[in-house]
PDB file of N, H, CA, C and O in Angstrom:
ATOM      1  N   UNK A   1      90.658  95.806 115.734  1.00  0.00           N
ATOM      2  CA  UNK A   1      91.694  96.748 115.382  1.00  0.00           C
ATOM      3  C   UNK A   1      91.513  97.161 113.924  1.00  0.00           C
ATOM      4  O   UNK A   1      91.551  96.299 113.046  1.00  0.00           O
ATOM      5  N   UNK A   2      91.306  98.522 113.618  1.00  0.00           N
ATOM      6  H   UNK A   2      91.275  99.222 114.331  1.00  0.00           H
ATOM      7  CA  UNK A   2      91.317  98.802 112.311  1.00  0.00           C
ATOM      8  C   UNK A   2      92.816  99.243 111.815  1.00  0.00           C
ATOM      9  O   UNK A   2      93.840  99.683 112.337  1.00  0.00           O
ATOM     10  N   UNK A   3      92.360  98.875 110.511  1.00  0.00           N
ATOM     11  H   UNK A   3      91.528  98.517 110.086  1.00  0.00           H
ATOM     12  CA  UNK A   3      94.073  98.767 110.012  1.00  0.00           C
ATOM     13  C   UNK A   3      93.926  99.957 108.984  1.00  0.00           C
ATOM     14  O   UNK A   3      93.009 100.050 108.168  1.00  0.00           O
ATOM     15  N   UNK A   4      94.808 100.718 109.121  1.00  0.00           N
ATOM     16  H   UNK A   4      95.553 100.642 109.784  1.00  0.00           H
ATOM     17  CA  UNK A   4      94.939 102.145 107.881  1.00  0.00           C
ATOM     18  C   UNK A   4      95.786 102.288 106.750  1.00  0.00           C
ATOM     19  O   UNK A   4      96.704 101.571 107.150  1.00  0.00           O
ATOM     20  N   UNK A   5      96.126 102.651 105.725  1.00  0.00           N
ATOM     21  H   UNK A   5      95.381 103.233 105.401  1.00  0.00           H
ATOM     22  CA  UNK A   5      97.201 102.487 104.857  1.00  0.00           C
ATOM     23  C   UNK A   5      97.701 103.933 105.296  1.00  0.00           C
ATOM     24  O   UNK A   5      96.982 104.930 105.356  1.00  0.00           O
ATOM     25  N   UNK A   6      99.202 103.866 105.625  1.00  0.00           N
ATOM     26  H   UNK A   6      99.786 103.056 105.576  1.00  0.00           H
ATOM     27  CA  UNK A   6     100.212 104.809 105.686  1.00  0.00           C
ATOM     28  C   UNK A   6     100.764 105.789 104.239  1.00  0.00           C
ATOM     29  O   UNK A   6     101.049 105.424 103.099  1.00  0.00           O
ATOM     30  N   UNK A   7     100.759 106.924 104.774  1.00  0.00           N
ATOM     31  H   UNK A   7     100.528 107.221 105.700  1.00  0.00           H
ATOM     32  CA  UNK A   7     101.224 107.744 103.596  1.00  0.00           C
ATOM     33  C   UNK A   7     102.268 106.891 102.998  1.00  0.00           C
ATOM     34  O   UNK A   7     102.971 106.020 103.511  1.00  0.00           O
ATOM     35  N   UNK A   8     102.203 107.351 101.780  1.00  0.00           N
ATOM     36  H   UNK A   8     101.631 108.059 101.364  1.00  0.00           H
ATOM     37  CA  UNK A   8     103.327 106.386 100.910  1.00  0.00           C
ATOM     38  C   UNK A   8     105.040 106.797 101.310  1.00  0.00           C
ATOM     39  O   UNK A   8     106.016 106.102 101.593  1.00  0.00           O
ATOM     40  N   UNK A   9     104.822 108.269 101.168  1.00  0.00           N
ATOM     41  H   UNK A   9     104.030 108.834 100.938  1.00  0.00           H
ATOM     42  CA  UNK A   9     106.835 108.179 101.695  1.00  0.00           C
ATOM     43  C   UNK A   9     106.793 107.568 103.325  1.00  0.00           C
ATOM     44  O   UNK A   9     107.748 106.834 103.573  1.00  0.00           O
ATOM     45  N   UNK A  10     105.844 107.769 104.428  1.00  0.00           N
ATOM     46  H   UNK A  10     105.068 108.366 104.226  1.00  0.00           H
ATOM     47  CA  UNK A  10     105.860 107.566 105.749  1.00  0.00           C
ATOM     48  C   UNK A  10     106.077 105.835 105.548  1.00  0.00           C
ATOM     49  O   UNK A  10     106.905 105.238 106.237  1.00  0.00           O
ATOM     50  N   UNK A  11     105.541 105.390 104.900  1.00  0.00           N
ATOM     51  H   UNK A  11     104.869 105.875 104.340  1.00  0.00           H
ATOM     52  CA  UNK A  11     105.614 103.771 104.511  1.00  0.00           C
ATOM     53  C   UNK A  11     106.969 103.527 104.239  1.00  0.00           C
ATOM     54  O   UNK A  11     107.758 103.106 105.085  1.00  0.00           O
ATOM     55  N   UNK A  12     107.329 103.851 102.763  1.00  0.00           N
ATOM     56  H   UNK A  12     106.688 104.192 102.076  1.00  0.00           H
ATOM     57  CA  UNK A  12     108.657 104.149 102.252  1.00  0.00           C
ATOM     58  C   UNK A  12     110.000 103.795 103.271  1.00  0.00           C
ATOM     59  O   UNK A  12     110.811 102.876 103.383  1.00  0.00           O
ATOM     60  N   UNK A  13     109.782 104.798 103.781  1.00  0.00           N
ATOM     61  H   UNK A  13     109.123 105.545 103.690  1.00  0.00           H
ATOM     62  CA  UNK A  13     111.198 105.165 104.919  1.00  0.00           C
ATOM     63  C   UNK A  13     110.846 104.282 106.081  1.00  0.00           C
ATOM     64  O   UNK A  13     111.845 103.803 106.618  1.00  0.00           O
ATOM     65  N   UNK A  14     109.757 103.953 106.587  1.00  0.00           N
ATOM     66  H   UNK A  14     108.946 104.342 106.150  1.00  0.00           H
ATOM     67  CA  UNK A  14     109.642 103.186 108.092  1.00  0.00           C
ATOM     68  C   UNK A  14     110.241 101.404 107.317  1.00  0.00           C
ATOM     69  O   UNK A  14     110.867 100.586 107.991  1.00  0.00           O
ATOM     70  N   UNK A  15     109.815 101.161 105.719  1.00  0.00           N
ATOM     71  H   UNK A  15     109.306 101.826 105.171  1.00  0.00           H
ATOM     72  CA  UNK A  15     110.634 100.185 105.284  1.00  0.00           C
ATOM     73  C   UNK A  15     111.657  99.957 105.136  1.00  0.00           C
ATOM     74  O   UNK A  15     112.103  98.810 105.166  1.00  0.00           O
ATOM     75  N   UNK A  16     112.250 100.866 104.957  1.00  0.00           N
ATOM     76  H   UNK A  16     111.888 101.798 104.933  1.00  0.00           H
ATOM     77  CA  UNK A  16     113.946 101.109 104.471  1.00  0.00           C
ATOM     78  C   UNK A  16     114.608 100.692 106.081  1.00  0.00           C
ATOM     79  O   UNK A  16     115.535  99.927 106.349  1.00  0.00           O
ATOM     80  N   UNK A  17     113.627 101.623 107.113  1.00  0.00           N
ATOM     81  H   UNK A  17     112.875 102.245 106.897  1.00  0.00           H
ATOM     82  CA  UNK A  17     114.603 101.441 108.318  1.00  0.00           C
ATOM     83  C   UNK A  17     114.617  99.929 108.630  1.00  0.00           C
ATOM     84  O   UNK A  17     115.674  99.365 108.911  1.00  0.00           O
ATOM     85  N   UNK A  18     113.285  99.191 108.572  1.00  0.00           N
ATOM     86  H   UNK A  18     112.426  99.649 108.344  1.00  0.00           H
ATOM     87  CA  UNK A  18     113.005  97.730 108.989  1.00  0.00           C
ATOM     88  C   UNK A  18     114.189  96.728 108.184  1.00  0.00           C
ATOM     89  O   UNK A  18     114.703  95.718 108.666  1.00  0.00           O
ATOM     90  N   UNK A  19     114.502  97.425 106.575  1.00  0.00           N
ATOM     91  H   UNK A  19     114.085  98.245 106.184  1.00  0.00           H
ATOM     92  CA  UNK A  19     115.222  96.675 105.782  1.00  0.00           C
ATOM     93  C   UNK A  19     116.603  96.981 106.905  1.00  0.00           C
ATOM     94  O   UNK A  19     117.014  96.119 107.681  1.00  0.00           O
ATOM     95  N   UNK A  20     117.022  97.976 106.825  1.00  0.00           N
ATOM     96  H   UNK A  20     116.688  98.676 106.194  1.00  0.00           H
ATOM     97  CA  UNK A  20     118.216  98.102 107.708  1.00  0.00           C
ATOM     98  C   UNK A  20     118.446  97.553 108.963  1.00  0.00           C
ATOM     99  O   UNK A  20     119.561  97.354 109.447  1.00  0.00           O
ATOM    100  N   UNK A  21     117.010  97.227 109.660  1.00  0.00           N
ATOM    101  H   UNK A  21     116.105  97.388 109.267  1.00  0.00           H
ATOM    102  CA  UNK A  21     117.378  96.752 111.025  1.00  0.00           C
ATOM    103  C   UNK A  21     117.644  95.302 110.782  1.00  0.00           C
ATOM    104  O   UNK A  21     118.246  94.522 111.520  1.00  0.00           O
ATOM    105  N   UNK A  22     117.075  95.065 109.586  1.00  0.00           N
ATOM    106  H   UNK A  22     116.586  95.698 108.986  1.00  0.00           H
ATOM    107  CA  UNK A  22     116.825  93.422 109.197  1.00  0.00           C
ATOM    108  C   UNK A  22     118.125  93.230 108.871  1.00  0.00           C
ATOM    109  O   UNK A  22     118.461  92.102 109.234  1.00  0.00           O
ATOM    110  N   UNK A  23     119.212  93.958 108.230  1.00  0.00           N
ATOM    111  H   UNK A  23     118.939  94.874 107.935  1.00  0.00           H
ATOM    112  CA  UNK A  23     120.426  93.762 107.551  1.00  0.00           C
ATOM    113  C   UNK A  23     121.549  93.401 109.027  1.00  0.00           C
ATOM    114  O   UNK A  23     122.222  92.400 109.272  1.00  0.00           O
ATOM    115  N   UNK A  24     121.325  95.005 109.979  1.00  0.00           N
ATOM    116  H   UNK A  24     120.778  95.818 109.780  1.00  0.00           H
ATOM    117  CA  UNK A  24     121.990  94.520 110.905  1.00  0.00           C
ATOM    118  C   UNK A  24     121.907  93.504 111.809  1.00  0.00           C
ATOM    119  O   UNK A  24     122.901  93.074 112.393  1.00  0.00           O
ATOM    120  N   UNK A  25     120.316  92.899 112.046  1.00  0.00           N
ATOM    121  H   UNK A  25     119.508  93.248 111.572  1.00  0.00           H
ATOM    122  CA  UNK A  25     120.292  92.061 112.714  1.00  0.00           C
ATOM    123  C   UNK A  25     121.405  90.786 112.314  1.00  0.00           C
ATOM    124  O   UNK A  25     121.911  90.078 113.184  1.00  0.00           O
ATOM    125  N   UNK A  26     121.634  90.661 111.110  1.00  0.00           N
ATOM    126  H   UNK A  26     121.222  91.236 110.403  1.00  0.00           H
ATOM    127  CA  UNK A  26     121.841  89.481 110.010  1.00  0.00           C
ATOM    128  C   UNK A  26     123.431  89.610 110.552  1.00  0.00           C
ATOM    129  O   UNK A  26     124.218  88.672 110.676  1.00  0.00           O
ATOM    130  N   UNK A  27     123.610  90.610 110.755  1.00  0.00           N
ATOM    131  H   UNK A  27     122.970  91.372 110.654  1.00  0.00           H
ATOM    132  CA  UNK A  27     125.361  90.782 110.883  1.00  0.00           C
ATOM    133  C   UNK A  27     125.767  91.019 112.408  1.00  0.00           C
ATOM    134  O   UNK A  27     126.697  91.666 112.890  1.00  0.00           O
ATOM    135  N   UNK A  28     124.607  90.167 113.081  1.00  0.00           N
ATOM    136  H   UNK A  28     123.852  89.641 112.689  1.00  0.00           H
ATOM    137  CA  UNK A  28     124.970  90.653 115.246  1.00  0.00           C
ATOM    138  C   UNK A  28     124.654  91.674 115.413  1.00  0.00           C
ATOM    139  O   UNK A  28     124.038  91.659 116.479  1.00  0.00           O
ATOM    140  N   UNK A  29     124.683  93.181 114.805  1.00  0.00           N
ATOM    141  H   UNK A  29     125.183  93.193 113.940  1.00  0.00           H
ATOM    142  CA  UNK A  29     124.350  94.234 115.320  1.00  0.00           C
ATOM    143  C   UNK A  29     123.202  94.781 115.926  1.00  0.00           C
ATOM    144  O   UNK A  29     122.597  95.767 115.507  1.00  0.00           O
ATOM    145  N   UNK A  30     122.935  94.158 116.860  1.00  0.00           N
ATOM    146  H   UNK A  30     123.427  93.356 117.200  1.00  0.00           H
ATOM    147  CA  UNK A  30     121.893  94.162 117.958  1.00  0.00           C
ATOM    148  C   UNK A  30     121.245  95.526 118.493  1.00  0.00           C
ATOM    149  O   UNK A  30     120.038  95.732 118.364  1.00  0.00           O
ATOM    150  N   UNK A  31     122.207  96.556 119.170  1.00  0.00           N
ATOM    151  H   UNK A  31     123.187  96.389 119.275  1.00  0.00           H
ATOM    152  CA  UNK A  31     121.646  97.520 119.439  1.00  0.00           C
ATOM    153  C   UNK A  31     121.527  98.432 117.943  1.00  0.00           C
ATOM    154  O   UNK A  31     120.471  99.027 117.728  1.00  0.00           O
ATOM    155  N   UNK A  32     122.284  98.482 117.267  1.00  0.00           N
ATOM    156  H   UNK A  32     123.142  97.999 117.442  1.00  0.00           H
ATOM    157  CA  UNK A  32     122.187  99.235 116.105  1.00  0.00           C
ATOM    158  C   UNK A  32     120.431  98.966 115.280  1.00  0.00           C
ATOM    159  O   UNK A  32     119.695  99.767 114.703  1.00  0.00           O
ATOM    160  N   UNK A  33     120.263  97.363 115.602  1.00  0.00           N
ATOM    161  H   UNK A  33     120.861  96.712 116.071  1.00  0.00           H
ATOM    162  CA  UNK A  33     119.260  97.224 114.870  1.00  0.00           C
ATOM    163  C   UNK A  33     117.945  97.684 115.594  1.00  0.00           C
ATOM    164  O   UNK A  33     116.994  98.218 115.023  1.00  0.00           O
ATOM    165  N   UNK A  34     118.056  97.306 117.369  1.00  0.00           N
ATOM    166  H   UNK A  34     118.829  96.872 117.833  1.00  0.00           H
ATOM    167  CA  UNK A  34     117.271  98.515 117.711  1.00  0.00           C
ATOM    168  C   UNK A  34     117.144  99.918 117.149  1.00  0.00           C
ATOM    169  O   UNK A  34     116.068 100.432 116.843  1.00  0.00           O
ATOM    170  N   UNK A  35     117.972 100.319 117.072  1.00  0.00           N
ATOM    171  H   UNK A  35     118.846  99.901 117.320  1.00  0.00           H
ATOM    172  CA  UNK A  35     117.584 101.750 116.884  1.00  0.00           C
ATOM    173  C   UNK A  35     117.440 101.758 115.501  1.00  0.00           C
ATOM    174  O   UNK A  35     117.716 102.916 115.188  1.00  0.00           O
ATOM    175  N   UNK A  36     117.103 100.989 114.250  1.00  0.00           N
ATOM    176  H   UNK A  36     116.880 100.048 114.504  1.00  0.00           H
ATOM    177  CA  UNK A  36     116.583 101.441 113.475  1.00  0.00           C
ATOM    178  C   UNK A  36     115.430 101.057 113.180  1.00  0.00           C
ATOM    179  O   UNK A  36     114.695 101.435 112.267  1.00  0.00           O
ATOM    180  N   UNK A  37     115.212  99.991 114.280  1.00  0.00           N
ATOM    181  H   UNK A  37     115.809  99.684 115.022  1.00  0.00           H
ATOM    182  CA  UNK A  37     113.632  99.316 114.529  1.00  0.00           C
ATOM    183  C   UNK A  37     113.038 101.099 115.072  1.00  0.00           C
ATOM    184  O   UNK A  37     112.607 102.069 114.450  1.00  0.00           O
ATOM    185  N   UNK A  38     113.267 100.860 116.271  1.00  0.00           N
ATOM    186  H   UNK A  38     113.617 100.071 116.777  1.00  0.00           H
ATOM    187  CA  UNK A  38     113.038 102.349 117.225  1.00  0.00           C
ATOM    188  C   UNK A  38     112.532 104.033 116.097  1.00  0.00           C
ATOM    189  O   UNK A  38     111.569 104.798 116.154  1.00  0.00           O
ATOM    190  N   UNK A  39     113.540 103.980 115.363  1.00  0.00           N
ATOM    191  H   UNK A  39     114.323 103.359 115.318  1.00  0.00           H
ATOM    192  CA  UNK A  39     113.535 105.201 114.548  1.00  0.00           C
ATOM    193  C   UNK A  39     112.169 104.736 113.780  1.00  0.00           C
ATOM    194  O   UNK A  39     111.157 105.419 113.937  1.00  0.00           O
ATOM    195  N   UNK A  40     112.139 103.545 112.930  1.00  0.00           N
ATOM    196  H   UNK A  40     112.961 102.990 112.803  1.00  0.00           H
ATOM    197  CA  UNK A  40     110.756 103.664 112.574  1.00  0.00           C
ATOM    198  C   UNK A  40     109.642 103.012 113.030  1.00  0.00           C
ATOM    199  O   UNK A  40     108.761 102.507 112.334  1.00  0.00           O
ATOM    200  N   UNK A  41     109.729 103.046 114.486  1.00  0.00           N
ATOM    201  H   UNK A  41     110.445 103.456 115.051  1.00  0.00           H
ATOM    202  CA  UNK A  41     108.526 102.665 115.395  1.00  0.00           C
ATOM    203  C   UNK A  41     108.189 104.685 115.455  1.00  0.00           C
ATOM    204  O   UNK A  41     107.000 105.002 115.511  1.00  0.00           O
ATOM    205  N   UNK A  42     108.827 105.387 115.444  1.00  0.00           N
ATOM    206  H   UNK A  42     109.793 105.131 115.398  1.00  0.00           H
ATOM    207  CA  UNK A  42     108.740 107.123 115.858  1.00  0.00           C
ATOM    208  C   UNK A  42     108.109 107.269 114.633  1.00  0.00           C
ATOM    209  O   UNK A  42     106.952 107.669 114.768  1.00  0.00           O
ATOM    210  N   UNK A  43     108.339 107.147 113.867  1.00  0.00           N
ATOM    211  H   UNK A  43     109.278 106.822 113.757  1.00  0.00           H
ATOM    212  CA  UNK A  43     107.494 107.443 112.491  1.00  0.00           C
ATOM    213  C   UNK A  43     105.629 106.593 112.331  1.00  0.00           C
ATOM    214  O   UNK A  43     104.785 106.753 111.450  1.00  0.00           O
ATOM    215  N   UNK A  44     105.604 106.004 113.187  1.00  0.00           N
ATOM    216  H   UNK A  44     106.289 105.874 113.903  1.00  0.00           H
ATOM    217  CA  UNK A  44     103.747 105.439 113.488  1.00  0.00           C
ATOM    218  C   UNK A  44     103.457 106.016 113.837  1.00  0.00           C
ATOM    219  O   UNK A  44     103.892 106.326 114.946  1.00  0.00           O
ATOM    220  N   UNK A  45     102.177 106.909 113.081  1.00  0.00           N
ATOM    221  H   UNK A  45     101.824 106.658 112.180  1.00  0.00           H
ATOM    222  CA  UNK A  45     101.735 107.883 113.903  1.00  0.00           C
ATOM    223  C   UNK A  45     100.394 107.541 115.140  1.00  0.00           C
ATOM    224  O   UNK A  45      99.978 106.395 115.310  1.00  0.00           O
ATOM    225  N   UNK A  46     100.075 108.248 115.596  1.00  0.00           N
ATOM    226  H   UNK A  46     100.414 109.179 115.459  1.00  0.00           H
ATOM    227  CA  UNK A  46      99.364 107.650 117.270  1.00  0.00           C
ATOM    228  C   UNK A  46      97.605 107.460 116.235  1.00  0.00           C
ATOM    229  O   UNK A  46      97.007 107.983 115.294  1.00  0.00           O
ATOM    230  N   UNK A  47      97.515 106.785 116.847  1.00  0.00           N
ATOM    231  H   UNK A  47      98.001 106.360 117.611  1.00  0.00           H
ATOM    232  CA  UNK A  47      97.022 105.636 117.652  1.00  0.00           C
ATOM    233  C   UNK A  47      98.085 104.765 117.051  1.00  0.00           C
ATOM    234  O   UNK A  47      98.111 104.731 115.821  1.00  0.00           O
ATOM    235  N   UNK A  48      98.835 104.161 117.613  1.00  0.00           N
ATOM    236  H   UNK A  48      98.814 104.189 118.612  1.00  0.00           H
ATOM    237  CA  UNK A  48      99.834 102.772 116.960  1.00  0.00           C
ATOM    238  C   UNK A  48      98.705 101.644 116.342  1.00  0.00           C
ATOM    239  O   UNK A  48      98.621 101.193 115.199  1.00  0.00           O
ATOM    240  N   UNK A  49      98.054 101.430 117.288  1.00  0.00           N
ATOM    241  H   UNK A  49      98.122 101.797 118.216  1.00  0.00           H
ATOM    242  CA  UNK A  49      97.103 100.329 116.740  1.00  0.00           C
ATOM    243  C   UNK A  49      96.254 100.402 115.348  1.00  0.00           C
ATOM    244  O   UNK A  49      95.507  99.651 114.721  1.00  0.00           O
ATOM    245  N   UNK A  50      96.729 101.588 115.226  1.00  0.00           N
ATOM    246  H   UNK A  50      97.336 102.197 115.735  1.00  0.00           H
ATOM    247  CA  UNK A  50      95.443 101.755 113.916  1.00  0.00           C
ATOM    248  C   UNK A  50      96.388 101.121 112.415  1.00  0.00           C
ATOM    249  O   UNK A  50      95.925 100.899 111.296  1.00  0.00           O
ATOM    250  N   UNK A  51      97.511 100.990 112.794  1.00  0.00           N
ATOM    251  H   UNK A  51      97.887 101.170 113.703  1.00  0.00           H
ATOM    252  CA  UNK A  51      98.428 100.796 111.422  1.00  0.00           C
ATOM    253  C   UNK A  51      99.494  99.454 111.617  1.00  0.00           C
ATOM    254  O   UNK A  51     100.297  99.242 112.526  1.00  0.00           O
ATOM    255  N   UNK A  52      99.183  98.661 110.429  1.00  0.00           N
ATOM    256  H   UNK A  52      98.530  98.834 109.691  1.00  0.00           H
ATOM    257  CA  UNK A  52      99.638  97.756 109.844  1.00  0.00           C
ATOM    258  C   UNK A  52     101.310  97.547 110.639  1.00  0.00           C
ATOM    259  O   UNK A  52     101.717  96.805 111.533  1.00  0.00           O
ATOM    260  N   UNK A  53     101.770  98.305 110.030  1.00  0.00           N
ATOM    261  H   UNK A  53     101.438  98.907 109.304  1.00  0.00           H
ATOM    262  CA  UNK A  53     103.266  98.979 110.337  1.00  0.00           C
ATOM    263  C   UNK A  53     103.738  98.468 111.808  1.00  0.00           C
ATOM    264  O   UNK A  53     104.882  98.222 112.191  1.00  0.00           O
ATOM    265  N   UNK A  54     102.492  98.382 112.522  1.00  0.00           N
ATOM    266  H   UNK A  54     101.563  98.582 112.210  1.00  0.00           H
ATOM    267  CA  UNK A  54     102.884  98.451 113.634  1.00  0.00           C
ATOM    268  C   UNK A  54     103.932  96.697 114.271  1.00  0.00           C
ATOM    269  O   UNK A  54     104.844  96.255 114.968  1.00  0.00           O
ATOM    270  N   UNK A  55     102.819  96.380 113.307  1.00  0.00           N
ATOM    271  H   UNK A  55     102.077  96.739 112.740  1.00  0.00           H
ATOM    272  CA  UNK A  55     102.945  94.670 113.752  1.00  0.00           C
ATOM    273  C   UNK A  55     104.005  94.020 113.257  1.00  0.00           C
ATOM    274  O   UNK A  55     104.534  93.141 113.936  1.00  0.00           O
ATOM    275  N   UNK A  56     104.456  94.325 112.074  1.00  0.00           N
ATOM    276  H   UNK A  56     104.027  95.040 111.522  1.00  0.00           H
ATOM    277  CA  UNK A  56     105.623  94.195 111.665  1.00  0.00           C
ATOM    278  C   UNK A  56     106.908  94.904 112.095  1.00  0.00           C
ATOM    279  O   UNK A  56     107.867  94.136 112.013  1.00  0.00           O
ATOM    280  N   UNK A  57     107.236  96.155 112.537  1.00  0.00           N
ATOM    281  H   UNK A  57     106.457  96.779 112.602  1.00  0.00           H
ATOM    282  CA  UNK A  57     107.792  96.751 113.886  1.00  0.00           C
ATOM    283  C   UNK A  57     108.277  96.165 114.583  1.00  0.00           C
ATOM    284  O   UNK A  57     109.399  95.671 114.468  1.00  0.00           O
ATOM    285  N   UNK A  58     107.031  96.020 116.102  1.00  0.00           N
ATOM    286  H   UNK A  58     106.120  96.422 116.196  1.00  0.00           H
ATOM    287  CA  UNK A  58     107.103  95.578 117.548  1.00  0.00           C
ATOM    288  C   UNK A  58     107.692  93.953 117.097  1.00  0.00           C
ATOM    289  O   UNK A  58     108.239  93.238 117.936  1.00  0.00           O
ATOM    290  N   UNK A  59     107.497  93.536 115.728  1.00  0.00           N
ATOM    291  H   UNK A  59     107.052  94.117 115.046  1.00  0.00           H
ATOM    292  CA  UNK A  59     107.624  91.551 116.120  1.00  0.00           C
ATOM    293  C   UNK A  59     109.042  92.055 115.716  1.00  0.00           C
ATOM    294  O   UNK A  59     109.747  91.921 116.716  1.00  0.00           O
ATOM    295  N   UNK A  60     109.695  92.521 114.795  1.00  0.00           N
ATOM    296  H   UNK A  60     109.123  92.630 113.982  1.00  0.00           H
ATOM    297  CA  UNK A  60     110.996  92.376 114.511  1.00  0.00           C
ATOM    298  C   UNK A  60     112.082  93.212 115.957  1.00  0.00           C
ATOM    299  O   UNK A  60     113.095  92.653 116.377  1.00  0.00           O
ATOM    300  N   UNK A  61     111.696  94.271 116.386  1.00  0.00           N
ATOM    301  H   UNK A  61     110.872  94.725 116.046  1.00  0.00           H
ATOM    302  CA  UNK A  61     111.831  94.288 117.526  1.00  0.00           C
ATOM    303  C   UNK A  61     111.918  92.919 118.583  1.00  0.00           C
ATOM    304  O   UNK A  61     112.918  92.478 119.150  1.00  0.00           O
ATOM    305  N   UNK A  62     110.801  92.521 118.624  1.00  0.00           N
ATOM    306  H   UNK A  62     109.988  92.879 118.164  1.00  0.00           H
ATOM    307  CA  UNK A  62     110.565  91.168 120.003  1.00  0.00           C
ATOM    308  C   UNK A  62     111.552  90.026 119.419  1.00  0.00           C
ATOM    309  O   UNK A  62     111.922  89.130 120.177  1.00  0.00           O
ATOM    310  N   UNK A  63     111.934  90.055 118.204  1.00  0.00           N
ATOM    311  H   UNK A  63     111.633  90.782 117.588  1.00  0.00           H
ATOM    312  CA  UNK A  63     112.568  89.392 117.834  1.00  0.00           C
ATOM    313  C   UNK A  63     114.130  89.188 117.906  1.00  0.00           C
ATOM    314  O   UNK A  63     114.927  88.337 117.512  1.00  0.00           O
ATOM    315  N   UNK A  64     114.181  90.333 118.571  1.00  0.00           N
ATOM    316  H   UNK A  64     113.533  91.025 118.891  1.00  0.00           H
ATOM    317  CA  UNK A  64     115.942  90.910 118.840  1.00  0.00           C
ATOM    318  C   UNK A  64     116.097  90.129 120.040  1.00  0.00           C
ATOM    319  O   UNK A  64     117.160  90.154 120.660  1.00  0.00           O
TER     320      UNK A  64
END
């Protein structure tokens, strides 16, 4: 799997959402934190596999 570095704002914001899903997870908010996992799983651009981003994503996701 090759790994790519993400544009810097595309990075930026897919962090912010992970920080947010991470916040709600912290407080029960379960589906909420889906969807801000979700919102910046939409921001990876295709091939998913090619980016870092990804793995940190799908686990905090699997982690719900």
């Amino acid at each position: 799997m090759k790994r790519q570095a993400l544009d810097e704002g595309v990075h930026s914001r897919i962090r912010e959402l992970c920080a947010k899903g991470d916040a709600l997870v912290a407080q029960k908010q379960f589906e909420q934190a889906f969807g801000a996992y979700r919102d910046a799983w939409n921001l990876v651009p295709p091939p998913a596999e090619d980016w870092e981003a990804t793995t940190w994503i799908l686990a905090a996701i699997g982690d719900l």
